[in-house]
N, C-alpha and C positions, 0 to 999 in steps of 0.2 A: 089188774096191772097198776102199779103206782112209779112212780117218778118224783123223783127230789130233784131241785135244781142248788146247788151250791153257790151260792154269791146271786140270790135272786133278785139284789135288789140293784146290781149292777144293770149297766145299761143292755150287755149280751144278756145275762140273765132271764131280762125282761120281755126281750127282744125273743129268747126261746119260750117263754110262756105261755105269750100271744098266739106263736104258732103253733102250737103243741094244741092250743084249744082252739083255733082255728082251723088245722087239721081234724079236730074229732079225733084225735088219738086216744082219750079217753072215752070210759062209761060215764054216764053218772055216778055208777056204786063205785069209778077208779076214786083215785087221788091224786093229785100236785101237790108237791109239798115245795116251799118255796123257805129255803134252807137262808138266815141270815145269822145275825153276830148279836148278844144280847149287851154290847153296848158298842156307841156309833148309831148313826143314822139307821140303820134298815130294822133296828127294836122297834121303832115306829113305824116306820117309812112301811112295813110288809104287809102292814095289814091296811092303810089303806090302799095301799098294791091289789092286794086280793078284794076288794071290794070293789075297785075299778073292774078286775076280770070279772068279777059276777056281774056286773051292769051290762060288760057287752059282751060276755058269751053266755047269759042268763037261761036261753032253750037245751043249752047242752053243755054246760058246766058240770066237771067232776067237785068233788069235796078237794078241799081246797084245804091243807095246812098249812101252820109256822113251826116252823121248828130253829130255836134261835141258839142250839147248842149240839157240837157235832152229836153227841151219844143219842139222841132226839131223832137220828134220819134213819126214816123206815122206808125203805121202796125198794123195789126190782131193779130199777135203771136209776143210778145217781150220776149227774152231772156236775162234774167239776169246772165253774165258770169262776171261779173267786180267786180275788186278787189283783192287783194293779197290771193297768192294761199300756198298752202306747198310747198315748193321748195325741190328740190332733195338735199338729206341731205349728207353732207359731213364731218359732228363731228362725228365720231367714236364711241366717247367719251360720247356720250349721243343719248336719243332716239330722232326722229324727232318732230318734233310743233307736237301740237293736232289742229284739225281743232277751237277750242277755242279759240286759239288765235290771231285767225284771227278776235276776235269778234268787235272790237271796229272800228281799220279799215275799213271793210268792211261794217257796219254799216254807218257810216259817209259818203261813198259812195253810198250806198240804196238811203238814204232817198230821195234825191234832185231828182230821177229818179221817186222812188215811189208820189213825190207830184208832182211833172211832168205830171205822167199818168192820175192822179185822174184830175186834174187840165184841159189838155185840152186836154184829149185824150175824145175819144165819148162812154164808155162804154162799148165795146163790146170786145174791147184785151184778151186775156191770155198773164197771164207772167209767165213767166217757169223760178222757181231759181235755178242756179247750183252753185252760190255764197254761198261759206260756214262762218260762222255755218248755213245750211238751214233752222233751222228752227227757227232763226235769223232773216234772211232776207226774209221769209215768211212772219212773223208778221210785217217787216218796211211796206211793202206792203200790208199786207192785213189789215192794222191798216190803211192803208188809203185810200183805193181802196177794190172792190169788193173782198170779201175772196172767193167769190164762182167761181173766174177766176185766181188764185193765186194758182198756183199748183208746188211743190218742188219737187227736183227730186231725194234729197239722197234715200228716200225706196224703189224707182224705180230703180236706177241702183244696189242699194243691193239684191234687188229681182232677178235679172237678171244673180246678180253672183252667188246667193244660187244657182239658178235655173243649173248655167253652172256648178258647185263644186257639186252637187248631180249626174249632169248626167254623170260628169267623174266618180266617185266613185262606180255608180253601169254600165257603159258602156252603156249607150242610147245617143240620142243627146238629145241638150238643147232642142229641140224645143218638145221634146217626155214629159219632166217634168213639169208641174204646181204647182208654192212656191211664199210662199211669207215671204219676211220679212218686216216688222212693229219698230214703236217706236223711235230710234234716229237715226240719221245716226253721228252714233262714237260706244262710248263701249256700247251704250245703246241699241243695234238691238235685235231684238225679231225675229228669226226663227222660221216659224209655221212649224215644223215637223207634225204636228199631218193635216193639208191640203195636205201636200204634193201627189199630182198623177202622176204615168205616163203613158203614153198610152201603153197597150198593157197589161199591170199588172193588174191582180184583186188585189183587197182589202189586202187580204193576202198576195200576194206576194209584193205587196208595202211595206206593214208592216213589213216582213221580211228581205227585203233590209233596210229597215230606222233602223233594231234593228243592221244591220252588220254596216251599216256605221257613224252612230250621235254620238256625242261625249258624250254624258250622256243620260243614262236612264230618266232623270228628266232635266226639262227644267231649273229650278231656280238651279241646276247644272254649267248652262253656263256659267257663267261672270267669275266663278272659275277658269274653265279648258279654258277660253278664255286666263286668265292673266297669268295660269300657261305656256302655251303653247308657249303663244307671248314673255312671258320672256325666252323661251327657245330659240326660232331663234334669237331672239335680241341677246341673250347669244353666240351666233356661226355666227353670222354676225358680230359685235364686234369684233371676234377672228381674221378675215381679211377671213373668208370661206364661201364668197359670196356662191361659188356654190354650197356647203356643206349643207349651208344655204336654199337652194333655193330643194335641192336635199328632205333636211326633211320636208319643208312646203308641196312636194308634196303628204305625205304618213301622214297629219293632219286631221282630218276631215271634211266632206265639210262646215260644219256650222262657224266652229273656220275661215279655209281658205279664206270663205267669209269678215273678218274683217282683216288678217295677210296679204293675198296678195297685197293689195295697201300697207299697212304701211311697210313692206318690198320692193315694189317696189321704192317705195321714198327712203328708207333705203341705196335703191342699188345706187343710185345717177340718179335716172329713175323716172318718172313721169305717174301719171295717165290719162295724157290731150286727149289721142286717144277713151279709152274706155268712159270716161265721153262723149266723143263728140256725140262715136257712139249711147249711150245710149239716149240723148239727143234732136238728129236727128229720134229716134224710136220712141221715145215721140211727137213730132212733126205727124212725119207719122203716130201715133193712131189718133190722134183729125183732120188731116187731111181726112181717111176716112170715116169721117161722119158717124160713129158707136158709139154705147154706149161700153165703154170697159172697164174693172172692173181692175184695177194696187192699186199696193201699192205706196203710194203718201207722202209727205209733205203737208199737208193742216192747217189750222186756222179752228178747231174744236169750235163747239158751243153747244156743249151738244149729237151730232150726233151719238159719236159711243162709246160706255159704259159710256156715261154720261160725257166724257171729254170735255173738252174745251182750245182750247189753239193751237199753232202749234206743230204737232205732225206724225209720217208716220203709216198713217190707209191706210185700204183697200176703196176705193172711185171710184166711176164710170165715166168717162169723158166722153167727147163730144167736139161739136165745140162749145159747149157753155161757159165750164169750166168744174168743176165737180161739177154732179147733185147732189150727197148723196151719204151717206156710203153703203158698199156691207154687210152684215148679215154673213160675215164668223164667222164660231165660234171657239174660242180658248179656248184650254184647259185650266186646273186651273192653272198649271204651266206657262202658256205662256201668260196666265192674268198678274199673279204676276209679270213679268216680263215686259209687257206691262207697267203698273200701275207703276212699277220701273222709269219706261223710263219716264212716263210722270214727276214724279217728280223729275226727273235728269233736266228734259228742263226748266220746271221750276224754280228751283232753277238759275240756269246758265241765264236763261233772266232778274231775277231780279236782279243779278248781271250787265249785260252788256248791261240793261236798267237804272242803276242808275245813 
């Protein structure tokens, strides 16, 4: 099994390296290939990169390459992490980038990878985008390469956080809740409140908790009390009371908190490169164990899942193949509407920063 990481010498990058080889995800006889630019900093920067990794994972280190030119990545799993990220924001004075306008950038960096792959790789890769806007660079790739091994990872780690912001709210662990969110990864996330399980809960007691802690009785509700909300911490982060700030996000509810915690994290002059990694690396270890496993993804729909088309984060089942097809979860009429929202959010915003 080998693995390339794209933009390795970014701080995500690095940040999935560490864990990939502190997982033991590889053999010895694997490889990491730690994918940079042959000019700019990481021509140099990678290889003492990789010599750090051999000092401290030396017992159990795979071969370790550079590969400083897209036509150069050889691996099974290639990780698309390159490209300009939000940076921890330090204007006061206004709110941080939206992941949008990372659009044209980060684009012009895809592509040469994505015709790279299609080009001489052999067909059988997954590429996992964590380059945003994802479902951006979903479509640079799956416009040119297999969409059916083209898997995104914003609805995946938003999923992970609904999942962790429900189980603080009602006191279980994450791993006790089952959620998913769907649709953009920015203002456009779809919370399927109405899937939500957790172990140990019947039906009504589930129900019960979801009615003490959701931010609105009605799902097309959300995007209101999302924007009224986040204008309220912005409003007390701005004041210079960070922890004031941080104090009322905690007491938000879990669906809002799912989308306010990063953009307050960066707010705070802090970054989200550890959890993305971790998120990342989990994703790797699903397709790693040769199970079929039903997440919420970034994928290049074709009419699969309510007749959409387009890159969008649906519910989809993976594999070591890619992913197979859509999961038959059902969403309520509200979290359609919202859904349906989302898609014509992505839409709109591709034919922009495809033009």
């Amino acid at each position: 099994m080998d693995i390339a990481i794209i933009g390795a010498n970014g701080s995500t990058g690095k940040h999935i390296a560490s864990r990939i080889l502190m997982e033991k995800l590889l053999l010895p006889t694997d490889r990491l290939q730690l994918v940079g630019r042959s000019t700019g900093a990481s021509a140099s920067a990678l290889y003492g990169f990789r010599q750090d990794l051999k000092d401290a994972f030396a017992e159990h280190c795979p071969i370790i390459d550079i590969a400083l030119r897209p036509e150069e990545i050889v691996a099974d799993i290639i990780l698309m992490t390159a490209g300009s990220t939000l940076h921890p924001h330090t204007n006061k004075d206004k709110p941080p980038p939206s992941r949008d306008e990372l659009a044209s950038y980060n684009r012009a960096i895809a592509i040469p990878y994505a015709e790279a792959i299609a080009k001489y790789g052999y067909g059988h890769e997954i590429v996992i985008v964590v380059t945003n806007p994802v479902e951006l660079i979903v479509q640079v790739f799956a416009d040119r390469y297999d969409r059916r091994r083209v898997i995104g990872m914003g609805a995946y780690q938003d999923s992970l956080r609904f999942r962790r912001e429900v189980a603080r709210s009602i006191n279980v662990s994450r791993e006790a809740v089952r959620a998913m969110v769907l649709g953009e990864h920015g203002d456009g996330i779809v919370p399927l409140w109405s899937s939500v399980t957790v172990q140990g809960f019947s039906a009504s007691e589930t129900a019960r908790a979801i009615r003490q802690v959701r931010s609105s009785t009605s799902s097309v509700q959300f995007p209101e009390t999302l924007q009224r909300l986040r204008d309220e911490i912005i409003q007390i982060a701005q004041s210079g009371h960070m922890s004031e700030a941080f104090q009322r996000f905690d007491t938000l509810p879990p669906d809002v908190r799912v989308m306010v915690g990063p953009f307050l994290t960066l707010y705070s002059g802090a970054k989200t490169d550890i959890a993305t990694a971790n998120a990342t690396v989990d994703l790797v270890k699903s397709i790693l164990s040769g199970k079929d496993t039903v997440i919420a993804a970034q994928v290049a729909l074709d009419g699969e899942f309510l007749s959409v088309s387009g890159p969008v984060g649906a519910p989809v089942v993976i594999s070591p193949k890619g992913w197979d097809g859509v999961y038959p979860i059902p969403l309520s009429d509200g979290e359609q509407q919202l859904f349906f929202k989302a898609v014509q959010s992505i839409q709109r915003k591709l034919l922009l920063w495809n033009a």
